[in-house]
Legacy VTK file of the C-alpha trace (Angstrom):
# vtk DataFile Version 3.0
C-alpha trace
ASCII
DATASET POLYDATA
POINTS 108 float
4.484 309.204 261.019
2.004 307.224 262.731
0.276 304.577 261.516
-3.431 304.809 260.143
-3.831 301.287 261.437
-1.724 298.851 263.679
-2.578 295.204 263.399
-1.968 292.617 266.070
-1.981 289.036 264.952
-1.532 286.170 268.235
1.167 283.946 267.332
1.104 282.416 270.835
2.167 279.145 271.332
0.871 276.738 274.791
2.535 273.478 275.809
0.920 270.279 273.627
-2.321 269.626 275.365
-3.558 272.627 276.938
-7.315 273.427 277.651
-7.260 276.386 275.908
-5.706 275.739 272.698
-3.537 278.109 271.241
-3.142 280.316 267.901
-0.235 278.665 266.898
-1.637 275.056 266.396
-4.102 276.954 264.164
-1.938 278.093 261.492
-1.367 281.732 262.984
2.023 282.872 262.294
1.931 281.843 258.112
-1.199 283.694 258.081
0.506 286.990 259.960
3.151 286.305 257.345
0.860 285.925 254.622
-1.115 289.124 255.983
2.408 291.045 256.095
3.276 290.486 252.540
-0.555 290.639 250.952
-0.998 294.254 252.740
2.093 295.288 251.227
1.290 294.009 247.833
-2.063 295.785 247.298
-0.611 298.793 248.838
-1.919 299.332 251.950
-1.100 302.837 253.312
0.592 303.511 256.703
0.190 300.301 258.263
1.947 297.907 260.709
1.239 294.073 261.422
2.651 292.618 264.472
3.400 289.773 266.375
1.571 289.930 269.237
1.747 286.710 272.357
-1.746 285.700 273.932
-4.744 288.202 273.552
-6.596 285.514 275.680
-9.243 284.782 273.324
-7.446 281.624 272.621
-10.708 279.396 271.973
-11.983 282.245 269.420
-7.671 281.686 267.577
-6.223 282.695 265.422
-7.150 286.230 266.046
-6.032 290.100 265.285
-6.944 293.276 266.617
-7.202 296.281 264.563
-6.468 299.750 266.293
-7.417 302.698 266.169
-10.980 301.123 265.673
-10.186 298.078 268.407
-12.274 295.706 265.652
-11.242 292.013 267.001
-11.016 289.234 264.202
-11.374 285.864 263.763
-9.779 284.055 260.494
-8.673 280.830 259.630
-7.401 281.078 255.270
-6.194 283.186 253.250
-9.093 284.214 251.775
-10.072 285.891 255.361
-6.705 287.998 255.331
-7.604 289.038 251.717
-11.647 289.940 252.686
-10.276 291.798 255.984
-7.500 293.640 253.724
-9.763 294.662 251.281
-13.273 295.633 253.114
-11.327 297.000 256.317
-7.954 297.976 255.516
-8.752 299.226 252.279
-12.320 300.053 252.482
-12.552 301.607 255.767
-15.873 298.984 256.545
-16.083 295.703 259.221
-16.308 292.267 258.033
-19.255 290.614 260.381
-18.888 287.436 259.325
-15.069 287.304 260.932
-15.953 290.094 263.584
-15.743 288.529 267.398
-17.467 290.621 269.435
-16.151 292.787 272.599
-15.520 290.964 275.680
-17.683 292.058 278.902
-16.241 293.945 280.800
-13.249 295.413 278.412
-12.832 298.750 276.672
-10.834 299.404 273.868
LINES 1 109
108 0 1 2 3 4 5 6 7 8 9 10 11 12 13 14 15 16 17 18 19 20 21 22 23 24 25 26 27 28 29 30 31 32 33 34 35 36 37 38 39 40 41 42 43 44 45 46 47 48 49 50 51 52 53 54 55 56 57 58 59 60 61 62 63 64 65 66 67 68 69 70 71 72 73 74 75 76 77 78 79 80 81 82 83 84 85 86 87 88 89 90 91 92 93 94 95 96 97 98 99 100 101 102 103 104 105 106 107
């Protein structure tokens, strides 16, 4: 069956130093993992959360993409994981406050 939504959290990790910064240094891959078990927990329906490597908004990081909808996030606690689980997983609505917007230039 597919999935109702596919979520793809950057993990990526850049040598110490680098201009851009990286999800990694930010805390990324405990809040995937934290994301992974939460969903599961309050019963999200027909879901998968990935691992995904750069999504090249590295100075935006840590961030996720939700598809079918293509809804880019920003989030930095758990609390964030918990308010995008609930209102968009959950509730079927966007959280603006976390929500980066589209680049220029890029579709879905």
């Amino acid at each position: 069956m597919p999935y109702t939504h596919h979520i793809f959290c950057c993990t990526n990790q850049r040598e110490p130093g680098a201009k851009r910064g990286c999800c990694a240094d930010k805390n990324a891959s405990k809040l995937r993992d934290y994301f992974k078990v939460r969903a599961k927990e309050l019963g999200v329906p027909n879901h998968r959360v990935n691992t995904a490597g750069c999504l090249d908004r590295c100075k935006d990081g840590p961030v996720m993409v939700i598809y079918p909808e293509g809804i880019w996030y920003r989030y930095e606690t758990k609390d964030d994981i918990d308010e995008i689980i609930q209102t968009h997983l959950l509730g079927g609505a966007v959280v603006e406050r976390l929500r980066l917007p589209q680049l220029p230039g890029k579709t879905v």
